[in-house]
C-alpha positions as CSV (number, residue, x, y, z in Angstrom):
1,X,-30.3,-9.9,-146.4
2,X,-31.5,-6.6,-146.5
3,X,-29.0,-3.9,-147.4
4,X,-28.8,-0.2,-146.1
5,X,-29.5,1.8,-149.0
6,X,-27.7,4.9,-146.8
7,X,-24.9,3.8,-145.1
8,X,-25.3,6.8,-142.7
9,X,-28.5,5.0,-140.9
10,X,-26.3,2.6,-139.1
11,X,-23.6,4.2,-136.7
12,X,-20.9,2.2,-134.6
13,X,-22.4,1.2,-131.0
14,X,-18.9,1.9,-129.8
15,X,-17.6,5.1,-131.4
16,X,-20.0,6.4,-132.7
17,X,-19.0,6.8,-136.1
18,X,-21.0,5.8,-139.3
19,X,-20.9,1.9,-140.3
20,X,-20.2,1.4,-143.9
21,X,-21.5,-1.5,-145.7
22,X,-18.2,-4.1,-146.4
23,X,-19.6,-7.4,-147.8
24,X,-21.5,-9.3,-144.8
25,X,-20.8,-6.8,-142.5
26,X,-20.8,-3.4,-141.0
27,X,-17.3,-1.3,-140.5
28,X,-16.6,2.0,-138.9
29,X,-13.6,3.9,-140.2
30,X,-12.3,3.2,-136.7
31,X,-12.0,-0.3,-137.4
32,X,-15.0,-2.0,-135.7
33,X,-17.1,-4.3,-137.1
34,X,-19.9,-6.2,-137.5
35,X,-21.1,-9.2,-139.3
36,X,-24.2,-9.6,-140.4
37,X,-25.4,-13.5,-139.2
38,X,-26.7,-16.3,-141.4
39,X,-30.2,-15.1,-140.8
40,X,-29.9,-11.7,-141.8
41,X,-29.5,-9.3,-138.6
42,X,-26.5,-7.6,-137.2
43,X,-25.7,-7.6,-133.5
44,X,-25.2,-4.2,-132.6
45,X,-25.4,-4.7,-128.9
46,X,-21.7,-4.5,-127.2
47,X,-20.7,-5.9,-124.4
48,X,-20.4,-2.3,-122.0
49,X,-24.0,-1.7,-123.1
50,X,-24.9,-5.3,-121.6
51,X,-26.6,-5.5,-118.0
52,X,-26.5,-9.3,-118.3
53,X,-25.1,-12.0,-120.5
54,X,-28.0,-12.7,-122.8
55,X,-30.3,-9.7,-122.1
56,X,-33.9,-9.2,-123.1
57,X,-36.0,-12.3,-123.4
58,X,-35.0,-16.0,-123.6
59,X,-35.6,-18.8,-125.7
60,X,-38.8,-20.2,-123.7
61,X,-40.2,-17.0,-123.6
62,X,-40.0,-15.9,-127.0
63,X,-41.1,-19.3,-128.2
64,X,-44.1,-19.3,-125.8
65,X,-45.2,-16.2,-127.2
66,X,-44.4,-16.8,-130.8
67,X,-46.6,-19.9,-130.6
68,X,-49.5,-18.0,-129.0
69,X,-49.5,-15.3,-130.9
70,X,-50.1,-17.5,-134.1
71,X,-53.0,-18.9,-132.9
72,X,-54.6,-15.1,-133.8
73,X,-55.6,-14.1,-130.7
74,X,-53.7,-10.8,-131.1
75,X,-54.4,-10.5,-135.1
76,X,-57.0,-7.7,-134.3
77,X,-54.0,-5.4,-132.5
78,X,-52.0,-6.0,-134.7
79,X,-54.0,-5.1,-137.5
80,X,-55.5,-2.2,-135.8
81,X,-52.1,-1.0,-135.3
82,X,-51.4,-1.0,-139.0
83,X,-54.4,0.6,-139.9
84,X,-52.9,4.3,-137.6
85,X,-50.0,3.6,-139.4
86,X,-50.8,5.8,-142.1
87,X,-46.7,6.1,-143.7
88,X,-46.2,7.9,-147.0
89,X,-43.9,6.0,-149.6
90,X,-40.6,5.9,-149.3
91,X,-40.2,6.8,-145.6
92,X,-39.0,4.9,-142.5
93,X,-40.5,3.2,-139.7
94,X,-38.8,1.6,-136.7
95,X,-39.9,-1.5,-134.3
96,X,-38.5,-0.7,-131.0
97,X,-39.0,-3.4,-128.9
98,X,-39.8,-5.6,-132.0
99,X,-39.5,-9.1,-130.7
100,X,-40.0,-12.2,-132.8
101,X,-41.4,-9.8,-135.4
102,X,-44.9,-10.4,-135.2
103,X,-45.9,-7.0,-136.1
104,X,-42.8,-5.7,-137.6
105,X,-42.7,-8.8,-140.3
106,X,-46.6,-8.3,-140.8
107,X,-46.2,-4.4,-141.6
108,X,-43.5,-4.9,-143.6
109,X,-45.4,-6.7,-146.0
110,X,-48.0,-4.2,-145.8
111,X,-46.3,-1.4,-146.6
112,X,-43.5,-2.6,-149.0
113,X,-42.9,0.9,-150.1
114,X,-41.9,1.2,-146.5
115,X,-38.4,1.0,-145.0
116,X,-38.7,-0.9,-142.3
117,X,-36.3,-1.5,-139.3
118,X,-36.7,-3.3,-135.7
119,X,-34.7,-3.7,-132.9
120,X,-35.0,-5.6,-129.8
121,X,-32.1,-6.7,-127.2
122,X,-32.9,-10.3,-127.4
123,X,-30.9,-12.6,-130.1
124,X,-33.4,-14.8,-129.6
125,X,-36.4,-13.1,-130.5
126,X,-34.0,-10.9,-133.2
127,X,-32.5,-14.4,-134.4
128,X,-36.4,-15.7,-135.4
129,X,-37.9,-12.8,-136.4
130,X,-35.0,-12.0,-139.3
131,X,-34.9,-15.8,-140.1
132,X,-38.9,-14.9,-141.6
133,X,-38.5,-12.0,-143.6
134,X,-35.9,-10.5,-145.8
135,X,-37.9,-6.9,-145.8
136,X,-36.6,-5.9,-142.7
137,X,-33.4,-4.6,-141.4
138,X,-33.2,-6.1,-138.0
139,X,-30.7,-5.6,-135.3
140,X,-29.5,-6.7,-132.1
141,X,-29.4,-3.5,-129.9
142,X,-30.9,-1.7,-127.0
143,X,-33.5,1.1,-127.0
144,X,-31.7,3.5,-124.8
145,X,-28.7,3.7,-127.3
146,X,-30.3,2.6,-130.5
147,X,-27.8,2.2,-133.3
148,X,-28.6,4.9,-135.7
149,X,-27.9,8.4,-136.6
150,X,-29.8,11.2,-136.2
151,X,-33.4,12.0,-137.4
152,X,-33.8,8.9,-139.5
153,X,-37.3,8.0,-138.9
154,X,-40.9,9.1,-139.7
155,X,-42.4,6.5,-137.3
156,X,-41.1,4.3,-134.4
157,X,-44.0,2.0,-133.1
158,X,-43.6,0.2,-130.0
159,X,-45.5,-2.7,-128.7
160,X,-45.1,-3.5,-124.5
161,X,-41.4,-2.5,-124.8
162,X,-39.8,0.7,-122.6
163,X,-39.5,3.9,-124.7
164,X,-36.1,6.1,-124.1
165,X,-37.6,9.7,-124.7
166,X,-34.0,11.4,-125.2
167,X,-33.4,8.4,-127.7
168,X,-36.4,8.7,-129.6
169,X,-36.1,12.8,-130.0
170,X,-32.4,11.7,-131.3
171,X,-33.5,9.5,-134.5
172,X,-37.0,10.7,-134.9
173,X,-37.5,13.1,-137.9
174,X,-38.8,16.9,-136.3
175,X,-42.6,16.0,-137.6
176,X,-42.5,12.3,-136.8
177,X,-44.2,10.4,-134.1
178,X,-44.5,7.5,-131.8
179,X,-47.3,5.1,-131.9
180,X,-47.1,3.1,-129.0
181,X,-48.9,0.1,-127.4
182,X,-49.6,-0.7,-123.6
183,X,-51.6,-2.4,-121.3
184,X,-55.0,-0.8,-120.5
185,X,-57.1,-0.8,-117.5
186,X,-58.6,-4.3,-117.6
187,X,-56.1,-6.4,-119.6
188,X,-56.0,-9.7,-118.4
189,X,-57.4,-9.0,-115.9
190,X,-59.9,-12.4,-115.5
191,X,-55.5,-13.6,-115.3
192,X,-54.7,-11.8,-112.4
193,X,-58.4,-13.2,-110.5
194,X,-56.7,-16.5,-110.8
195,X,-53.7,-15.6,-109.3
196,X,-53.7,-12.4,-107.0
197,X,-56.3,-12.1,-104.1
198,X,-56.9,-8.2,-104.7
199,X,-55.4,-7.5,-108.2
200,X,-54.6,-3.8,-109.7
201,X,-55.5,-2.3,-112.7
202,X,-52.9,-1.4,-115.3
203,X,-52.8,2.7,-114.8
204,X,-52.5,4.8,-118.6
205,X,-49.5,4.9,-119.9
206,X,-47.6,8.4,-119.8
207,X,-45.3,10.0,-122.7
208,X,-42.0,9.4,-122.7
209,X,-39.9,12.7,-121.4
210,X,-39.9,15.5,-124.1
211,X,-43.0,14.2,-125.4
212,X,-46.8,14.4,-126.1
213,X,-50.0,12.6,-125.9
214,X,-51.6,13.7,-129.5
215,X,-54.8,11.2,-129.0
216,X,-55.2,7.5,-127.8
217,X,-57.0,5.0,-129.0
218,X,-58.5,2.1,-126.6
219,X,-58.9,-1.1,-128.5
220,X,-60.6,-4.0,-126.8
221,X,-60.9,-7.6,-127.2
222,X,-62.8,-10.7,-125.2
223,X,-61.5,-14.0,-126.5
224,X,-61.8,-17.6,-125.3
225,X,-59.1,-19.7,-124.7
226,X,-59.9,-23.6,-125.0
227,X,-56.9,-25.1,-125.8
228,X,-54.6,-25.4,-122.1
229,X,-51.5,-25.0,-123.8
230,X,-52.1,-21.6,-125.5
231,X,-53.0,-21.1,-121.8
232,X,-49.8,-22.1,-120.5
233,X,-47.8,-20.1,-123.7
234,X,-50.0,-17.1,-122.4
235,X,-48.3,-17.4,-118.8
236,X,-45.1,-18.5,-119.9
237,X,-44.7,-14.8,-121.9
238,X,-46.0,-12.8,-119.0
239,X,-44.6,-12.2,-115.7
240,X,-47.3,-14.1,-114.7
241,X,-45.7,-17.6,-115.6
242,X,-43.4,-16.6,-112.8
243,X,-46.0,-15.8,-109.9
244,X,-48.8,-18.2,-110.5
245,X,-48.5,-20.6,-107.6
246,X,-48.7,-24.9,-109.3
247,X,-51.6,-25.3,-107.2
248,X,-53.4,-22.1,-109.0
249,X,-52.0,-23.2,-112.4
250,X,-53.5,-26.5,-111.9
251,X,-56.9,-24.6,-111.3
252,X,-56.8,-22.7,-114.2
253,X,-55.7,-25.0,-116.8
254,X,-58.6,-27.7,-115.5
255,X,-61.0,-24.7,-116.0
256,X,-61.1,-24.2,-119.7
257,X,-63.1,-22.5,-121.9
258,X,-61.4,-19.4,-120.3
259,X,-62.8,-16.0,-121.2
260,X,-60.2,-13.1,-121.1
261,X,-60.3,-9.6,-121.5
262,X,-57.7,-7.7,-124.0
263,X,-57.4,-4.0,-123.2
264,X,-54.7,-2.1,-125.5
265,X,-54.3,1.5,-125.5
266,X,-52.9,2.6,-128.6
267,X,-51.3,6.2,-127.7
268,X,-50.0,8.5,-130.6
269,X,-46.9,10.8,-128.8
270,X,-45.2,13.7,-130.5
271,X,-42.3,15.8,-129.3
272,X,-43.2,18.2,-127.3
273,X,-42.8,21.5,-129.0
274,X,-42.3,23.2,-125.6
């Protein structure tokens, strides 16, 4: 189980207040705490920051997308990603948004001189990712009211997650940066022929408020998919799953090899000195 080495970094979801490290488990000196679970994360997601029961992702979907994703159809973004990483030793990077830890597990071994941290309001995905890697300090928590004090991190990446711009200018250091992933024009888009009859075009991402664009990078894949059930993972971890009609579904599963376009933009953001 990963340790804090400051016990600063952590502060109570509730009060406020700095969590101290007490055996398994985090404590404020107002007397809330936390236990770390069996696989190494804490939940640091209370119940008046909830909008639901079990926010964030559920089990289907995080396992749909953990079993696509290690097929390596996303090992070229991933790697990319690392590579604009570019971390001194010894500093901190955070995984908003980090999911089932596919990248945040993957740069963590990277960069063991790293400390790494992600976040992500599912238990699901937090629960699995922890479970494969010791390295990383993983929580339970949301990104508009992260649970950390102030100016802790060099780096925050964030991969097709919602970025809090008020949040991030609280725990980023004054030089640090976001590096953040999104859809790009033509992602998917041979997907959305199959399903919509005029489909859109995903629009550039813009910098979260109080912050930057310092360069983007576009980074473009075409990969074929033969194998229906990758095909069906693929829908079930996209909004997709949801509006393909089981007529179209049928179609598209019975039409395989299936060419598809992956269009990432890979935007560095700053704060805005302004």
């Amino acid at each position: 189980m990963p340790i804090p080495s400051d016990p600063a970094e952590y502060k109570c979801p509730i009060c406020n207040t700095s969590l101290l490290l007490n055996t398994k488990s985090l404590q404020c000196e107002n007397g809330h705490s936390f236990d770390y679970a069996k696989e190494g994360y804490v939940h640091l997601l209370p119940v008046q920051l909830k909008k639901s029961l079990n926010p964030g992702d559920d089990k289907n979907m995080v396992v749909a997308r953990r079993e696509f994703l290690q097929q390596g159809y996303y090992d070229f973004l991933r790697q990319t990603l690392l590579t604009e990483i570019q971390i001194s030793t010894n500093e901190k990077l955070l995984d908003l948004g980090c999911g089932e830890g596919f990248y945040t597990n993957f740069i963590a071994d990277a960069l063991p001189d790293t400390t790494t941290y992600g976040v992500d309001i599912s238990k699901e995905a937090v629960k699995y990712a922890a479970k494969r890697s010791s390295k990383v300090h993983y929580s339970v928590a949301t990104n508009a009211h992260t649970p950390f004090s102030e100016q802790q991190f060099d780096v925050i990446i964030n991969i097709f997650a919602p970025l809090v711009g008020k949040e991030c200018q609280r725990i980023l250091k004054h030089n640090g940066r976001i590096l953040s992933v999104a859809p790009s024009k033509h992602h998917l888009i041979e997907l959305k022929q199959c399903i919509y009859d005029n489909p859109e075009l995903h629009s550039p991402a813009t910098p979260p408020d109080g912050f930057v664009l310092k360069q983007s990078t576009n980074v473009l894949k075409e990969i074929e998919i033969n194998n229906p059930t990758d095909l069906e993972n693929l829908l079930t971890m996209t909004p997709f799953g949801w509006k393909i009609t089981p007529e179209k579904k049928r179609a598209l599963l019975s039409n395989l090899p299936f060419i598809l376009t992956l269009d990432f933009d890979l935007n560095e953001f700053v704060i805005d000195p302004n």
